[in-house]
C-alpha positions in Angstrom: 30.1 16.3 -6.8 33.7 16.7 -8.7 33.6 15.1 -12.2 35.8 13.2 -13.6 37.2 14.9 -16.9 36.1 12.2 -19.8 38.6 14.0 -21.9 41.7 13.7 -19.9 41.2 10.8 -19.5 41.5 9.5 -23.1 44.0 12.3 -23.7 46.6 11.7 -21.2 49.1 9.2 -21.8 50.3 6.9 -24.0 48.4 5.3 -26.8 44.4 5.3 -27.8 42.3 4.8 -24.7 40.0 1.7 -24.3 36.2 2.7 -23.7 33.8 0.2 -22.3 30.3 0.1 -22.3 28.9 -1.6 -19.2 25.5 -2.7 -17.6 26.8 -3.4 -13.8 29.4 -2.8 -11.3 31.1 -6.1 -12.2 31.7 -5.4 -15.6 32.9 -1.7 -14.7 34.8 -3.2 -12.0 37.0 -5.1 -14.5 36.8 -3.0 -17.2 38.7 -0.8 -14.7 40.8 -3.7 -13.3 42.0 -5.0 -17.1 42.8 -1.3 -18.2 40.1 0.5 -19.7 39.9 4.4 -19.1 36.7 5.0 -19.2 33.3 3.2 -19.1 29.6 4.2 -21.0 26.6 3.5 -18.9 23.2 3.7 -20.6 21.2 4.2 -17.2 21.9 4.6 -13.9 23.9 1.8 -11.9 24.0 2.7 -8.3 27.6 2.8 -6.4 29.4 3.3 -9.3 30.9 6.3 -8.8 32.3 4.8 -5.6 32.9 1.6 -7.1 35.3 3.0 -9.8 37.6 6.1 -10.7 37.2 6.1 -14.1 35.5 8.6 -15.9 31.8 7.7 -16.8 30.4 8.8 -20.1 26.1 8.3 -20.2 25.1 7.6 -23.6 20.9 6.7 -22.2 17.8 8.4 -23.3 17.2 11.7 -21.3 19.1 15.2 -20.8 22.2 16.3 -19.4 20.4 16.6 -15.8 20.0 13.1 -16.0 23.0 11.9 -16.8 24.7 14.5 -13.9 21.9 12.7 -11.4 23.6 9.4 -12.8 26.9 9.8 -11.7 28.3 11.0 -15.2 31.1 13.3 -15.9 30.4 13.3 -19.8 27.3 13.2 -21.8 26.2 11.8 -25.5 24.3 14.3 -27.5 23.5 13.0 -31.2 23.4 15.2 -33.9 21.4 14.2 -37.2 21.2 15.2 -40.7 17.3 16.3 -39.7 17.9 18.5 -36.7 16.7 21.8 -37.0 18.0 24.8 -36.9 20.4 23.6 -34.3 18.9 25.5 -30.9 18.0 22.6 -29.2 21.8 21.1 -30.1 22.9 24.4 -28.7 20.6 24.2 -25.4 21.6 20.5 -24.6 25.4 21.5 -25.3 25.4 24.3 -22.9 23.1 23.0 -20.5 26.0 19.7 -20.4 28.4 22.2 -19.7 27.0 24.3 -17.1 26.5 21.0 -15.4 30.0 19.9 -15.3 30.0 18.0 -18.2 32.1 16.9 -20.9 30.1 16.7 -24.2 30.8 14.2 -26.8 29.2 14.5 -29.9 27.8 12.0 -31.6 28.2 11.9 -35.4 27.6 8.6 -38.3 28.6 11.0 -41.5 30.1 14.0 -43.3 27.4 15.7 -43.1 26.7 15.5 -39.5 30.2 16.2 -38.5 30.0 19.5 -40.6 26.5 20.5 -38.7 28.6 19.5 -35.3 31.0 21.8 -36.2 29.0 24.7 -37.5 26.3 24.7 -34.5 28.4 23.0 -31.0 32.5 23.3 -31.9 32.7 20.6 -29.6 35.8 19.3 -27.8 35.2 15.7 -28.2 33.9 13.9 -31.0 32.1 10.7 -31.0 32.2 8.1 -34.5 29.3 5.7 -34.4 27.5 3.3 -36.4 23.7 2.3 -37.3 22.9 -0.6 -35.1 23.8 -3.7 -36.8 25.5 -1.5 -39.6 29.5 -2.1 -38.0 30.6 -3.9 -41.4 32.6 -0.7 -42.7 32.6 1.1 -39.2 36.6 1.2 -39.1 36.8 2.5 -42.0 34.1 5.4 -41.8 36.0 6.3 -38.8 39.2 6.5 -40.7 37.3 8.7 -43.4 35.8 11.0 -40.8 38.8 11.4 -38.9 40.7 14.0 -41.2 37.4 16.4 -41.5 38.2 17.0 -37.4 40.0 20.0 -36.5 43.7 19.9 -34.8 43.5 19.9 -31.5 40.0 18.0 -31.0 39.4 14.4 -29.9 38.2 11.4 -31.8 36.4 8.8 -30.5 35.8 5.6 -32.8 32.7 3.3 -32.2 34.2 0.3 -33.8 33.8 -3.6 -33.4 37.1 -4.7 -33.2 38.9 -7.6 -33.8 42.3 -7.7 -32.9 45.2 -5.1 -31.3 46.4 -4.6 -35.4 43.1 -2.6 -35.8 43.5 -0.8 -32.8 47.0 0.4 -33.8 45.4 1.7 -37.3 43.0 3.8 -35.6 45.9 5.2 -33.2 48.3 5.5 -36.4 45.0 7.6 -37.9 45.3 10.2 -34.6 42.1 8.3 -33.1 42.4 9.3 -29.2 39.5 6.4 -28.0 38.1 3.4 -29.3 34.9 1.4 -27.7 35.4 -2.0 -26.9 33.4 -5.1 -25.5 34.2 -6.2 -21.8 35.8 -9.1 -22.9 38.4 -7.6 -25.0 40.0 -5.2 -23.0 42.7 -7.5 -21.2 43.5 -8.4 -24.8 43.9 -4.9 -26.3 45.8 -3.4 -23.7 49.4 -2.8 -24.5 52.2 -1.4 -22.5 54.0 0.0 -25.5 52.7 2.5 -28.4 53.0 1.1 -31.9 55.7 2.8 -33.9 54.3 5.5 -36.3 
C-alpha cells in the first residue's frame, strides 16, 4: 500500500495546515470536504483510506504495525521526561520508518523536546497538552517552537478560537495546527496573513 506523506502534506502550500481528529468516515469526509489536510484517527475506521486522500496520522494505543494495519501513513510516538535510556524510542522510531511511516513526535515541554532531539532527530514534531490542561497551550507552543531546528516541522495541539490565533502560530513558523471538525470551514483561508 503507498502512503500518503503526512509531511508534505502540511508542508506544501500556502499557509499552516488544518489537522483534524476524527472518529468516522463522516467527519473525515468533511474534514476533507471543508479543507483540512490531514486527519488523526485513534483506531481503526474501515474504508477510510478509500473514503479520503488525505494523509492519516494514528495517534491510538499500540505500535507502528498497527497503525500501518490501520491505514496510516504517519504514526504518534510520545516521548516523556521518564523514558529510559531511549532504545525503545529508538526501536518504535525505526520500526515507523521501515514501515513507511512518517513519525511525529510527541513532546509537552523543554525537556522532552531536548530528549526528542538527542535520541530520534525527528522530522516532524508534535506540541501537545495534558488532557484538560489547554489553558496556556498556545502559548507553550509558541515557547517550544524556537528550541526546533531549521528545517523541521511543527505541529501545534491547540484549542482554538478564532482564525487571529491561527495566524500567530503561522506568524511563529508553526506548519500545522489541530482543530475540532466543526471549525475547519471557519479557519480556512484562501490568502496567507501578511508577515
Amino acid at each position: 500500500m503507498a502512503h500518503r506523506r503526512f509531511s508534505q502534506a502540511i508542508s506544501e502550500g500556502d499557509g499552516i495546515s488544518l489537522i483534524v481528529e476524527v472518529a468516522d468516515l463522516d467527519a473525515a469526509r468533511a474534514a476533507a470536504a471543508q479543507g483540512a489536510e490531514g486527519v488523526i484517527v485513534r483506531r481503526p475506521i474501515d474504508g477510510l483510506r478509500d473514503a479520503i486522500e488525505l494523509p492519516i496520522l494514528w495517534r491510538g494505543q499500540g505500535r507502528p504495525s498497527d497503525a500501518a494495519a490501520g491505514g496510516a501513513d504517519a504514526w504518534a510516538l510520545r516521548v516523556t521526561d521518564n523514558d529510559d535510556e531511549g532504545d525503545a524510542l529508538a526501536a518504535e522510531h525505526a520500526d515507523a520508518e521501515e514501515l513507511g511511516l512518517d513519525c511525529v513526535v510527541e513532546v509537552r515541554t523543554e525537556r522532552e523536546l531536548e530528549l526528542a532531539l538527542e535520541r530520534l532527530d525527528p522530522e516532524i514534531f508534535l506540541f501537545s497538552v495534558d488532557p484538560g490542561d489547554d489553558a496556556d497551550a498556545l502559548q507553550r507552543a509558541l515557547d517550544l517552537l524556537p528550541d526546533v531546528p531549521a528545517g523541521k516541522l511543527a505541529v501545534a495541539e491547540v484549542r482554538v478560537s478564532g482564525r487571529d490565533q491561527v495566524d500567530e502560530l503561522e506568524r511563529a513558523g508553526v506548519d500545522a495546527v489541530i482543530v475540532g471538525a466543526r471549525s475547519v470551514a471557519e479557519l480556512v483561508v484562501d490568502a496567507a496573513p501578511e508577515v
